[in-house]
C-alpha positions as CSV (number, residue, x, y, z in Angstrom):
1,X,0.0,0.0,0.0
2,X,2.9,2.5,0.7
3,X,4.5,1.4,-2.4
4,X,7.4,-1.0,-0.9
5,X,7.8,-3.6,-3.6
6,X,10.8,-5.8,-3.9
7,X,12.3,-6.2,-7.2
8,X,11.3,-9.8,-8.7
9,X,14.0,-12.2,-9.7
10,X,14.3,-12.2,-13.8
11,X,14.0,-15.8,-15.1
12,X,16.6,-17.0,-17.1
13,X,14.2,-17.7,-19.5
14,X,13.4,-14.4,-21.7
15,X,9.5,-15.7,-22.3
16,X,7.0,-12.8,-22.3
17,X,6.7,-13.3,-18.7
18,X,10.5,-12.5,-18.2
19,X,10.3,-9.5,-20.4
20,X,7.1,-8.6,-18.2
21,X,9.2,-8.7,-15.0
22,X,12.4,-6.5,-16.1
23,X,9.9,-4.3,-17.2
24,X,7.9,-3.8,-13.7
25,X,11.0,-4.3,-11.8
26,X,12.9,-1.2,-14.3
27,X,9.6,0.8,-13.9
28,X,10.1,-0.1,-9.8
29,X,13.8,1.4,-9.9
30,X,12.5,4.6,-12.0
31,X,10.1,5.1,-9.2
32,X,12.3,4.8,-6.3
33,X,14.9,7.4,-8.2
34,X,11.5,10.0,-9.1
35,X,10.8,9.7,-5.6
36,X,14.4,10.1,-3.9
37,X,14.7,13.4,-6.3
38,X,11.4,14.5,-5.3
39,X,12.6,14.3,-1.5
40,X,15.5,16.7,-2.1
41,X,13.7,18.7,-4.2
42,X,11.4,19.4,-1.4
43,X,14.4,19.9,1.1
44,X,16.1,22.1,-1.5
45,X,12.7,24.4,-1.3
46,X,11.9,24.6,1.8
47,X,15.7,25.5,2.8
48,X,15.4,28.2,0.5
49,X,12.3,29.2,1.7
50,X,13.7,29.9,5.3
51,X,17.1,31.4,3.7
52,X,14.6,34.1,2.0
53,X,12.7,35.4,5.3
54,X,15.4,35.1,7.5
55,X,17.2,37.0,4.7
56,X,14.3,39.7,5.0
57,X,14.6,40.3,8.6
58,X,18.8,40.2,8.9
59,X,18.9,42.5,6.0
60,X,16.7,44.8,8.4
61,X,18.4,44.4,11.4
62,X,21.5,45.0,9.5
63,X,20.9,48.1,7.9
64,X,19.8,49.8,11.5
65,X,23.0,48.7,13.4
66,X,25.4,50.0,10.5
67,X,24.8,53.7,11.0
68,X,25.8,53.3,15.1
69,X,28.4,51.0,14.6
70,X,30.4,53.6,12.5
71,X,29.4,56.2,14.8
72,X,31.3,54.1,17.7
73,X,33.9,53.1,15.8
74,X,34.8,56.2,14.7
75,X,34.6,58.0,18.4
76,X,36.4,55.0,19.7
77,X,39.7,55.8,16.6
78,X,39.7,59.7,17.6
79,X,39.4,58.8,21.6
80,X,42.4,56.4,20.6
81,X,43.8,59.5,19.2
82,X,43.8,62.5,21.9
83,X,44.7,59.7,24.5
84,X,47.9,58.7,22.7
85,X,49.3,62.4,23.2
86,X,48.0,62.1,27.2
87,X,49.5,60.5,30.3
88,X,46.3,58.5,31.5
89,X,45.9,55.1,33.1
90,X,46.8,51.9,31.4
91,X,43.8,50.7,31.8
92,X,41.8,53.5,30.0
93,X,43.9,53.0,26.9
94,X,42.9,49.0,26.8
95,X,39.4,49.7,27.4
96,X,39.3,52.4,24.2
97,X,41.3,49.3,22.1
98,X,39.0,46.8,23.6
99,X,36.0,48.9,22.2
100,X,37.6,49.3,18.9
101,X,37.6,45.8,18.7
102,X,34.9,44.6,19.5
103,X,33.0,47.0,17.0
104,X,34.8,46.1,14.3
105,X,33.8,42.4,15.2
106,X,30.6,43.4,15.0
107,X,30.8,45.4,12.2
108,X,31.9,42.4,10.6
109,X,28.8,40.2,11.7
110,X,26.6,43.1,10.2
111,X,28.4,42.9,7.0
112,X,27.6,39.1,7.1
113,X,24.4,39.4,7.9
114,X,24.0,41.8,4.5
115,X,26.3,39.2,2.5
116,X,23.3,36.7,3.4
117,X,20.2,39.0,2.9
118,X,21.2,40.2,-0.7
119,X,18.7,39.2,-2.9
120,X,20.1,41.0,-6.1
121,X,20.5,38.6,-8.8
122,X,24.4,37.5,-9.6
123,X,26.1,39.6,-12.1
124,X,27.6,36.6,-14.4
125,X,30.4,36.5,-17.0
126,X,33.2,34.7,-17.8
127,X,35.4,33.8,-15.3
128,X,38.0,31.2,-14.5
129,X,37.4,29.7,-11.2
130,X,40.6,28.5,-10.6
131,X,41.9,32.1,-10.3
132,X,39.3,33.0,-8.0
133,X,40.4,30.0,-5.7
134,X,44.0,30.9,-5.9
135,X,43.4,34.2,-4.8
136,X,41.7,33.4,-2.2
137,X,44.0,31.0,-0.7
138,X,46.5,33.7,-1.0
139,X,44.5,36.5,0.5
140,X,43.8,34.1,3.6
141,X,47.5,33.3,3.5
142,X,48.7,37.4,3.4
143,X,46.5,38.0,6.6
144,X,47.6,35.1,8.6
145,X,43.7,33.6,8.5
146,X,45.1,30.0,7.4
147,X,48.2,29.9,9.5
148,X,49.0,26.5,10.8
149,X,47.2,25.2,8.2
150,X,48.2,23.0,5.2
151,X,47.2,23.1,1.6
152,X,46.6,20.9,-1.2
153,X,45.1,22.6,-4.2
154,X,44.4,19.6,-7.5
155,X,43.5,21.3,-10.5
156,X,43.6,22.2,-14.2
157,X,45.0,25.6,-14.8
158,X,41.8,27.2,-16.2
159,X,38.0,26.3,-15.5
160,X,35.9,28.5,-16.7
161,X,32.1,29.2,-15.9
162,X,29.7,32.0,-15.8
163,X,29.1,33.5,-12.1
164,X,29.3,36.2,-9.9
165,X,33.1,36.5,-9.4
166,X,32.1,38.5,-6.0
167,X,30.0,36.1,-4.8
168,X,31.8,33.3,-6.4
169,X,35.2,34.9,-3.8
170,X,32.4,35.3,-0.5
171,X,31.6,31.1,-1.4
172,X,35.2,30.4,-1.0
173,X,36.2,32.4,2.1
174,X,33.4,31.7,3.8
175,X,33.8,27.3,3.2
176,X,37.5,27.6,4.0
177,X,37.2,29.6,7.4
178,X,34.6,27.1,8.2
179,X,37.3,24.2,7.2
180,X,39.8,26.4,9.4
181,X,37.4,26.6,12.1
182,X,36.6,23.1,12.1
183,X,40.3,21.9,12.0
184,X,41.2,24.9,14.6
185,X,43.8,26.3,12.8
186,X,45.7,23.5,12.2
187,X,45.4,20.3,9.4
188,X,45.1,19.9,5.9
189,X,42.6,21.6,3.8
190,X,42.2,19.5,0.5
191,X,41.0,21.2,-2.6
192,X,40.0,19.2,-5.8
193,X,38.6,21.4,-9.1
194,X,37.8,19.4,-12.5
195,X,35.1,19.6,-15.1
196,X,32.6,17.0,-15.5
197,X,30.5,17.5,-19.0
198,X,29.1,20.6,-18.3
199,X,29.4,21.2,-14.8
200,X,32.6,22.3,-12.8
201,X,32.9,20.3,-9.9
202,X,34.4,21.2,-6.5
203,X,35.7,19.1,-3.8
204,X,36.6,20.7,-0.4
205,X,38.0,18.5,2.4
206,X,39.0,18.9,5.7
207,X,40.7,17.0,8.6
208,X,38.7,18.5,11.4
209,X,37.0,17.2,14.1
210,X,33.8,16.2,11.6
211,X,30.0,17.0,12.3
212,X,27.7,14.6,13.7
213,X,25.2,13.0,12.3
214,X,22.2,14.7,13.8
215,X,23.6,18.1,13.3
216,X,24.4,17.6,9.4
217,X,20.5,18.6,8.3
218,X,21.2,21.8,10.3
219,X,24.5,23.1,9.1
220,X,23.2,25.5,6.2
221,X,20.4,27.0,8.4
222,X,21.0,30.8,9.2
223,X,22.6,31.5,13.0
224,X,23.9,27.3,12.9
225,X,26.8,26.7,14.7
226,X,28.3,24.2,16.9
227,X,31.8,26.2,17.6
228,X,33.0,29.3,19.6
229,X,33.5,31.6,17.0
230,X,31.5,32.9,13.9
231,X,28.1,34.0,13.3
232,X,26.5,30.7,12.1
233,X,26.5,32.4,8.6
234,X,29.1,31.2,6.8
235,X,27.1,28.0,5.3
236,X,23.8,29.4,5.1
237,X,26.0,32.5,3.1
238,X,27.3,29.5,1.2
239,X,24.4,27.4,0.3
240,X,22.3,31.0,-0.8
241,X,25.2,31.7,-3.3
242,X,25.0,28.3,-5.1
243,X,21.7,27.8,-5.2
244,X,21.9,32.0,-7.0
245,X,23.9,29.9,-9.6
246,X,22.1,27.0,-10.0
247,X,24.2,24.7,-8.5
248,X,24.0,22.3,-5.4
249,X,25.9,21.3,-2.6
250,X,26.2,18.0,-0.8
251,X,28.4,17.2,2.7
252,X,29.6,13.8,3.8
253,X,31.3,14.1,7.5
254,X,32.8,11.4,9.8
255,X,32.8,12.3,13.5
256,X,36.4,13.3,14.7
257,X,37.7,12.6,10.5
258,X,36.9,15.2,8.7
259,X,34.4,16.9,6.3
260,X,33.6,16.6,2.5
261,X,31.7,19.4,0.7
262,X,31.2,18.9,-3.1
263,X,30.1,21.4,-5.0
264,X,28.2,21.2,-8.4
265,X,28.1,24.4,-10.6
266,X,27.3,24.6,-13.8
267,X,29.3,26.2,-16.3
268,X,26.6,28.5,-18.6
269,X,26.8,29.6,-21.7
């Protein structure tokens, strides 16, 4: 009644009742792979779904703490200042550095939270996404983000696609820092890039400390996050940009092994 059947064994035989069998048991399979697409379809919509009104009410929440956050950030740089030139406690000097600090941490959250809510559409051309890549390896390199870390970076010199080469850059920083995050700092960060017909496929592994099983339906919802640090952005941030390109994202983890993310984009016209 729920539509369980067990495929029938074939007889050796090819009679019409063979040919009756393969049939129903080929029709069964077809069935079973409709349904199983239909499932993640479903997931896929309802995922974005969420992405879109959380998106509404971050991208409102965002845009009113911008204007104060400069405003403190800004005294707190010209207190920093006139104190410099002043003989006043240690402790008021820390506190001033402390504030800066912390609003720029903020500031940075914001800026997330806007990444996340943008619902403009991608501005595509051209671009080879191996450069992208290797630029951003290098730019988390320059500012000591990746220290400690290891790198292995498989690919053909050029792949080339049509995307946003903005967001394609916010994809990339935010999946490694998550991989960095995950690993703390320390590990190998395994990068695999190669076409596949007309697709560009990306594999990003890491030898972190893995997600468990329970928590893996969970890790591209908005505010997520089983670690210390971060917004619980980056993924959601991640999963909003390839689903703007059309593309799809699956994750295989191992507790206390490591993650897999593999990423399906396609290349465009």
């Amino acid at each position: 009644g729920k539509g369980d059947f067990l495929a029938l064994p074939v007889p050796e035989k090819q009679d019409e009742v063979g040919v009756l069998i393969k049939t129903f048991n080929k029709m069964e399979s077809d069935l079973i792979a409709r349904d199983e697409e239909l499932n993640r379809k479903n997931e896929e919509l309802l995922q974005s779904r969420k992405l879109a009104s959380i998106g509404t009410l971050a991208s409102g929440v965002a845009h009113e703490l911008n204007n104060p956050l400069n405003n403190i950030y800004l005294a707190a740089q010209i207190l920093s200042e006139e104190i410099g030139h002043e003989i006043c406690p240690a402790v008021v000097k820390e506190t001033v550095g402390d504030i800066s600090s912390q609003t720029l941490r903020v500031k940075r959250i914001v800026s997330d939270l806007l990444e996340f809510a943008r619902e403009k559409a991608p501005e595509r051309k051209r671009i080879n996404i191996i450069e992208i890549i290797r630029d951003v390896i290098e730019q988390m390199k320059a500012s000591g983000e990746i220290d400690g870390m290891k790198c292995d970076f498989i690919s053909e010199d050029i792949i080339e696609l049509s995307a946003d080469s903005h967001l394609m850059e916010q994809l990339f920083i935010n999946l490694f820092t998550n991989a960095r995050d995950a690993m703390e700092a320390k590990g190998m960060l395994n990068i695999d890039v190669h076409s596949q017909d007309n697709d560009v496929r990306i594999v990003v592994s890491d030898t972190g400390k893995g997600i468990p099983m329970s928590d893996i339906p969970r890790i591209f919802d908005p505010f997520f996050t089983t670690k210390d640090r971060g917004t619980g952005l980056g993924l959601a941030i991640v999963y909003s940009i390839i689903k703007k390109h059309n593309g799809r994202i699956d994750v295989k983890s191992e507790d206390g092994k490591g993650t897999v993310f593999t990423i399906t984009l396609p290349k465009g016209s």
